[in-house]
KEKOLRO-536877 format. One record per residue (C-alpha): x, y, z; residue number from 1; residue in three letters; chain. Coordinates in steps of 0.5 Angstrom, whole numbers. Layout:
! KEKOLRO-536877
+-------+-------+-------+------+------+------+
!     u !     v !     w ! dofi ! dodo ! tigu !
+-------+-------+-------+------+------+------+
!     X !     Y !     Z !  NUM !  ala !    A !
...
+-------+-------+-------+------+------+------+
! end
This chain:
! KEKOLRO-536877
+-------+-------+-------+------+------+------+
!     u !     v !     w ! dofi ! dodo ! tigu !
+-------+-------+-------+------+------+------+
!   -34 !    -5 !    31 !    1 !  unk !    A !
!   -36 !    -1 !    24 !    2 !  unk !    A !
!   -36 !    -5 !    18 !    3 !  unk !    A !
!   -35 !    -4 !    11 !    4 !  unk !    A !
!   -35 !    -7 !     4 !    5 !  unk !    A !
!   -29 !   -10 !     0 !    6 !  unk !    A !
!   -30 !   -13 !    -6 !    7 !  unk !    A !
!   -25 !   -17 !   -12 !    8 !  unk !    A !
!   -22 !   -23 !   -12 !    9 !  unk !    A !
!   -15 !   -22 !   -10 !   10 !  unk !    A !
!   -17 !   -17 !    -4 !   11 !  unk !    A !
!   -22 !   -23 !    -1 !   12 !  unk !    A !
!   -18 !   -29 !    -2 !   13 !  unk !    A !
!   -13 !   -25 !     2 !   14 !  unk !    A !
!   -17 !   -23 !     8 !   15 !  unk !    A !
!   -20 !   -31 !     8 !   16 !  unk !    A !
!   -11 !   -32 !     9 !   17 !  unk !    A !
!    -9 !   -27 !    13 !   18 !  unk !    A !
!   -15 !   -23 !    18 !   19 !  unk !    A !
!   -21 !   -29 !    16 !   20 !  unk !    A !
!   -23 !   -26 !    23 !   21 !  unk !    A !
!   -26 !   -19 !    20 !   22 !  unk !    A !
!   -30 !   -23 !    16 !   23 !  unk !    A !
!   -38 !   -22 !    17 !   24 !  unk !    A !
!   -41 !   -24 !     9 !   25 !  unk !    A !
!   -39 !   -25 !     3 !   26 !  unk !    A !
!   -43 !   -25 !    -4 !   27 !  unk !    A !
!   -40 !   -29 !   -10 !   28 !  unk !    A !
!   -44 !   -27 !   -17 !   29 !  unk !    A !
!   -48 !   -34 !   -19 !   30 !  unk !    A !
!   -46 !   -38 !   -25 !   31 !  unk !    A !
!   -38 !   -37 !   -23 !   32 !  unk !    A !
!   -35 !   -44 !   -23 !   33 !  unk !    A !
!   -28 !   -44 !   -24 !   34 !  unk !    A !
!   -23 !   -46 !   -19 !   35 !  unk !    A !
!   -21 !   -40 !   -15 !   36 !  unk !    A !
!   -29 !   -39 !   -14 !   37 !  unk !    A !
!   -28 !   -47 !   -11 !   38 !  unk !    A !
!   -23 !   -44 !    -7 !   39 !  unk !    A !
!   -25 !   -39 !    -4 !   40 !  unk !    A !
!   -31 !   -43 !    -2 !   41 !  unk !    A !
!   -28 !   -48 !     1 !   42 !  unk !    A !
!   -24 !   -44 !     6 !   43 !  unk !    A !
!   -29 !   -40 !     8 !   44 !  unk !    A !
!   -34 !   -46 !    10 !   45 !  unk !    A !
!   -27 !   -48 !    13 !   46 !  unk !    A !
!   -27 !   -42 !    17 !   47 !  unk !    A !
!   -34 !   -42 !    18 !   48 !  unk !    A !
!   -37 !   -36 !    14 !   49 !  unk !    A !
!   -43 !   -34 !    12 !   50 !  unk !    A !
!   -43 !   -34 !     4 !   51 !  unk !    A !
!   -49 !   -33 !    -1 !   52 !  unk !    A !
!   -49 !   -33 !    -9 !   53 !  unk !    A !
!   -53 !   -28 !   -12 !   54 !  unk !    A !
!   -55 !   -24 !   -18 !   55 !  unk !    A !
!   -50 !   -18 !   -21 !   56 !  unk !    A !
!   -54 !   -12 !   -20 !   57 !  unk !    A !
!   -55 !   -15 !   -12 !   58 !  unk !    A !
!   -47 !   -14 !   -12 !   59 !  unk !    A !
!   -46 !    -8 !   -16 !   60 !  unk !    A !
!   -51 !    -4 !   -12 !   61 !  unk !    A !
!   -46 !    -6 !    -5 !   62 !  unk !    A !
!   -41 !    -3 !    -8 !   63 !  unk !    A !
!   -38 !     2 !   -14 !   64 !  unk !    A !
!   -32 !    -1 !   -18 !   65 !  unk !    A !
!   -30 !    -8 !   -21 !   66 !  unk !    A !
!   -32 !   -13 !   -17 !   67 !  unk !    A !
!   -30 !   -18 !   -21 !   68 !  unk !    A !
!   -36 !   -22 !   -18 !   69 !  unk !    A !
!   -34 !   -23 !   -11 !   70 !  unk !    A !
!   -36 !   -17 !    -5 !   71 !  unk !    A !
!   -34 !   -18 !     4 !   72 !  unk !    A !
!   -37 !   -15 !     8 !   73 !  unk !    A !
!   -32 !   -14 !    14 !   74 !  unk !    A !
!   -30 !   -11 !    20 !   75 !  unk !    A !
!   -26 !    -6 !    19 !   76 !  unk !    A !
!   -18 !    -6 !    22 !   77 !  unk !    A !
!   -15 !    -3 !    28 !   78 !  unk !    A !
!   -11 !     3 !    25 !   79 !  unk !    A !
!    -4 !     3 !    26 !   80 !  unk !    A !
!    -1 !     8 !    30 !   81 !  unk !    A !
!     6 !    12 !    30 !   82 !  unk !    A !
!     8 !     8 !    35 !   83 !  unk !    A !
!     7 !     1 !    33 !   84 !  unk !    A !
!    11 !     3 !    27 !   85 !  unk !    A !
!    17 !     5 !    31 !   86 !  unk !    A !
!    16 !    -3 !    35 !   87 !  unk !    A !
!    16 !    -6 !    28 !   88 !  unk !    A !
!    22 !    -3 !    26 !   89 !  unk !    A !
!    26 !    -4 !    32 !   90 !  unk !    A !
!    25 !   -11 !    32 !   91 !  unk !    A !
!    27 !   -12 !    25 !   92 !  unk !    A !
!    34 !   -11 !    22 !   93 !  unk !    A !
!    34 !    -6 !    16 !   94 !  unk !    A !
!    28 !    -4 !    15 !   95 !  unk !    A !
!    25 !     0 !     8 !   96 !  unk !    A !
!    19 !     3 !     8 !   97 !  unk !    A !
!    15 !     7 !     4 !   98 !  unk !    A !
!    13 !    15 !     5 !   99 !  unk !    A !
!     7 !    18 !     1 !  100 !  unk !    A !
!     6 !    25 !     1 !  101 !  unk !    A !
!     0 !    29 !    -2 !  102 !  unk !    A !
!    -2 !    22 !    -5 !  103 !  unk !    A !
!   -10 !    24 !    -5 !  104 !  unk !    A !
!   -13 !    19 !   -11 !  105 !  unk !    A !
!   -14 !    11 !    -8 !  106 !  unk !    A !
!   -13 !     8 !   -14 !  107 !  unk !    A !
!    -6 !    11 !   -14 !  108 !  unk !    A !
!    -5 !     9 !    -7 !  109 !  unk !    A !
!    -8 !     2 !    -8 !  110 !  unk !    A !
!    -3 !     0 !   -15 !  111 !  unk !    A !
!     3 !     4 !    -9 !  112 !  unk !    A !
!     1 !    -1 !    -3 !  113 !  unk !    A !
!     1 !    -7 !    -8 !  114 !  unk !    A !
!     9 !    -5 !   -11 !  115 !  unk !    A !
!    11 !    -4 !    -4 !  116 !  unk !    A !
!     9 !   -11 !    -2 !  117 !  unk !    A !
!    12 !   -14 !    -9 !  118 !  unk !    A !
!    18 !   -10 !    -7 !  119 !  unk !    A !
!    18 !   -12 !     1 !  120 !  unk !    A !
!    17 !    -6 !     4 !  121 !  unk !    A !
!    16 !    -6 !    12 !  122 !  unk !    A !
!    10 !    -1 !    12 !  123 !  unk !    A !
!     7 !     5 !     8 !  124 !  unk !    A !
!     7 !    12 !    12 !  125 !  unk !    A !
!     2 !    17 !    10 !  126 !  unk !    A !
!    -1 !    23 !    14 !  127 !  unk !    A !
!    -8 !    22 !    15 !  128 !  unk !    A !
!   -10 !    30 !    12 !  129 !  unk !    A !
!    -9 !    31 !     5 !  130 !  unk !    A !
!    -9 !    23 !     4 !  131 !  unk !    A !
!   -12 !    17 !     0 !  132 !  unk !    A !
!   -16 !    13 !     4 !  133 !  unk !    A !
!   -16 !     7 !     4 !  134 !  unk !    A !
!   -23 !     5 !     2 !  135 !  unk !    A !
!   -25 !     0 !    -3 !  136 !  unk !    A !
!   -22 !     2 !    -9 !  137 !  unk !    A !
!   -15 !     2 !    -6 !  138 !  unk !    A !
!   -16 !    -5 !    -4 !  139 !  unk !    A !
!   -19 !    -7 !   -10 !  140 !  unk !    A !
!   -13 !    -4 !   -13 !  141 !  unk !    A !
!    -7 !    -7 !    -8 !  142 !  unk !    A !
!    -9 !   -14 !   -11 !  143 !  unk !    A !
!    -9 !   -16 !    -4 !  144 !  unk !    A !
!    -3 !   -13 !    -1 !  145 !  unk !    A !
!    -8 !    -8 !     3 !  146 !  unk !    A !
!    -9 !   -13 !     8 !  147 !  unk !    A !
!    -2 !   -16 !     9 !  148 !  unk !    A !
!     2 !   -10 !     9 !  149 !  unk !    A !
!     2 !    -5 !    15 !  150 !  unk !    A !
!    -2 !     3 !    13 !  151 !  unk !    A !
!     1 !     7 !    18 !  152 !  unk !    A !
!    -3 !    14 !    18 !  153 !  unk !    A !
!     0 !    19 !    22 !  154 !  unk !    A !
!    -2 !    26 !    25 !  155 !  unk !    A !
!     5 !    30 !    23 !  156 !  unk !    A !
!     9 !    27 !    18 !  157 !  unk !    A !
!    14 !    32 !    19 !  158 !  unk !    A !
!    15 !    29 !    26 !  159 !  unk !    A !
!    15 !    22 !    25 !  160 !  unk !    A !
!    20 !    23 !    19 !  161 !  unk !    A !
!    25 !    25 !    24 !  162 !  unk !    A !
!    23 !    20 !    29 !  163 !  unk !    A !
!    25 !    15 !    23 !  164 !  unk !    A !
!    32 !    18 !    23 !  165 !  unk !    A !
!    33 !    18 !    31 !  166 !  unk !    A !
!    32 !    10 !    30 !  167 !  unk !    A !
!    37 !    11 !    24 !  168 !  unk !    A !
!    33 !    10 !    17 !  169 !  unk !    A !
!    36 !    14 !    12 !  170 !  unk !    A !
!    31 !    19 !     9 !  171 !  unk !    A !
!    31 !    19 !     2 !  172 !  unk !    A !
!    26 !    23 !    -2 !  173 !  unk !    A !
!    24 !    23 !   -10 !  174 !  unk !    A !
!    25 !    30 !   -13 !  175 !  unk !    A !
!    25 !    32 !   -20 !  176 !  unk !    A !
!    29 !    38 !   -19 !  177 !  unk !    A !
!    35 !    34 !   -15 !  178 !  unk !    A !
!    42 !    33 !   -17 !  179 !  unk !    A !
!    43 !    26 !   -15 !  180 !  unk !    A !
!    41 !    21 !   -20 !  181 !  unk !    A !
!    36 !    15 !   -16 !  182 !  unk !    A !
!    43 !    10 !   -18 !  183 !  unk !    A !
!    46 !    14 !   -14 !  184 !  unk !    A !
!    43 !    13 !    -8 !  185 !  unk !    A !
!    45 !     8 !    -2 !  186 !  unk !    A !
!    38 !     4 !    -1 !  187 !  unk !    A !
!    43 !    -2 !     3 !  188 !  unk !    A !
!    41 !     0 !    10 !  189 !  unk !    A !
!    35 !     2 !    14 !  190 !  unk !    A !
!    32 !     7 !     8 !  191 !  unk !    A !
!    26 !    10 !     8 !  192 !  unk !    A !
!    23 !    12 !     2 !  193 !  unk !    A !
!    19 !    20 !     1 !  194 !  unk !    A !
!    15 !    20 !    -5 !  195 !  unk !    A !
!    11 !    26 !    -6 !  196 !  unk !    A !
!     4 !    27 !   -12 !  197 !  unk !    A !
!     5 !    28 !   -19 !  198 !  unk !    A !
!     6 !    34 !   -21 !  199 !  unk !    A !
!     6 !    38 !   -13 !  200 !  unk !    A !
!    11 !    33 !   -11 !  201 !  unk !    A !
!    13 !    33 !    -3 !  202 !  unk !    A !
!    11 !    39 !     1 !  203 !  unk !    A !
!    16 !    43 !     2 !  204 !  unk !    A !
!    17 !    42 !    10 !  205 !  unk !    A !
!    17 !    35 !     9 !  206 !  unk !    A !
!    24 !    36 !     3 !  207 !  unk !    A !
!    27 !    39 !     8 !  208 !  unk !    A !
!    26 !    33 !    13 !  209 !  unk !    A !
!    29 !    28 !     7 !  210 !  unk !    A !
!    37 !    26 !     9 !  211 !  unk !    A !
!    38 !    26 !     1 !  212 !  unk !    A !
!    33 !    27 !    -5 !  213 !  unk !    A !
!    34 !    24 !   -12 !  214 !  unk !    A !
!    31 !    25 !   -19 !  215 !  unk !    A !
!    29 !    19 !   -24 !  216 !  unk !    A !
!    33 !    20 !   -30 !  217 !  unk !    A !
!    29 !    20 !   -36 !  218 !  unk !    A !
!    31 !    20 !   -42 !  219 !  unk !    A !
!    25 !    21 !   -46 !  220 !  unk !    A !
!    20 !    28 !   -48 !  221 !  unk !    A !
!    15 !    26 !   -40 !  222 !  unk !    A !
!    18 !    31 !   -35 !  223 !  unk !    A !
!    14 !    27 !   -30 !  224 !  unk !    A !
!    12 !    20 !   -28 !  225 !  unk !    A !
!     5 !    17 !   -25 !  226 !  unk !    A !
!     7 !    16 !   -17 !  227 !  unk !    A !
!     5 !    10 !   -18 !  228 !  unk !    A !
!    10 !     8 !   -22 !  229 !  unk !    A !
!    16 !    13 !   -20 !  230 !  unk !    A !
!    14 !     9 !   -14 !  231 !  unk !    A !
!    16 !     1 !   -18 !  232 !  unk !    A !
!    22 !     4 !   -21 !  233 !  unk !    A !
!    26 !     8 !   -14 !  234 !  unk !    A !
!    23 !     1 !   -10 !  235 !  unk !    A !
!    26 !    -4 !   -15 !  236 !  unk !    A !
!    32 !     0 !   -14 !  237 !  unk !    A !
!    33 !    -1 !    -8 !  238 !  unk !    A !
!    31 !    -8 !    -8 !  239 !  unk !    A !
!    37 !   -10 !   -14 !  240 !  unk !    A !
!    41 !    -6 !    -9 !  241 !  unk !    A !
!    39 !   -10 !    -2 !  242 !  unk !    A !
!    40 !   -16 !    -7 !  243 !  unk !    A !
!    47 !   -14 !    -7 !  244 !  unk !    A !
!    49 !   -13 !    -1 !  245 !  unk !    A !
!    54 !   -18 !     2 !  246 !  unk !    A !
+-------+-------+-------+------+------+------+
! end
């Protein structure tokens, strides 16, 4: 199985909780002694991992971004396919899941999969061409919600959108363009939600395969929002409108 680096506090305290057996090394930085660093320690000797202190520069040359003193080396995950996406929403009630469309840039998909989690998404959709991989920035960036929240890429997006609809999901896709408003959307049921890059927004076949498209109102002079946070506002949308449901 091949291996890969990991890096930051948030993403190695969550494998060492959820996935502990794709855990190989971890390198802490010296002179780090506060309570989170004892923790971590701890649950790894617990698990039985090797673990060593070293010096700054060791881990800046392991990994390119903000280690936050911490870097693991593991084994990488099995990919998730488009069939274990429709296992896990036949086996659970109402399922709101996240579609990324033409999001290309890690940190964009790491601050995506982290909101998701907040927002108790069932899984994340993406295509495997044209899309942000998941390395170890968009770790870093997920805040640990990377490694418990399934990443599902799919080979046609266009395809699995209408499986999604024949298992009976919603398809609701964000376009600046759209006449419905996003508090005009019904997220109640199973939803899942289309969310295209900044600037491009969804790809043409992908809107068509959408049930609905809404728009963000916006009231100042920004024509646009960042994806990641358009993603954040239609999520918590839908979480208010869940929250509500009898």
């Amino acid at each position: 199985m091949s291996q890969s680096f990991v890096f930051g506090w948030h993403t190695v305290d969550a494998i060492t909780r959820e996935e502990p057996q794709r855990l190989k090394k971890v390198w802490i930085q010296k002179g780090r002694r506060d309570r989170r660093v004892g923790d971590v320690i701890r649950r790894l000797d617990d698990l039985g991992v090797s673990w060593e202190q070293v010096h700054r520069r060791e881990l800046d040359q392991r990994v390119n971004g903000v280690h936050q003193g911490v870097v693991a080396a593991v084994a990488e995950a099995r990919a998730l396919q488009e069939n274990d996406l429709m296992d896990l929403i036949e086996r659970t009630e109402a399922p709101l899941l996240l579609v990324l469309d033409g999001v290309t840039d890690p940190h964009n998909l790491g601050a995506c999969l982290r909101t998701a989690e907040a927002a108790g998404v069932l899984a994340v959709v993406a295509p495997k061409d044209k899309s942000a991989p998941l390395n170890a920035t968009a770790r870093k960036v997920s805040s640990g919600a990377a490694e418990t929240l399934p990443l599902v890429k799919v080979t046609n997006l266009a395809r699995c959108l209408r499986r999604l609809q024949d298992a009976g999901l919603w398809v609701i896709g964000s376009a600046g363009e759209a006449g419905a408003t996003l508090h005009q959307a019904d997220f109640r049921g199973g939803v899942a939600l289309v969310m295209g890059a900044e600037g491009k927004g969804m790809r043409r076949l992908t809107r068509e395969h959408c049930d609905q498209l809404i728009r963000i109102p916006m009231a100042g002079a920004v024509e646009s929002l960042n994806v990641s946070v358009a993603t954040g506002v239609c999520l918590f949308e839908a979480v208010r409108q869940r929250g509500e449901a009898p």
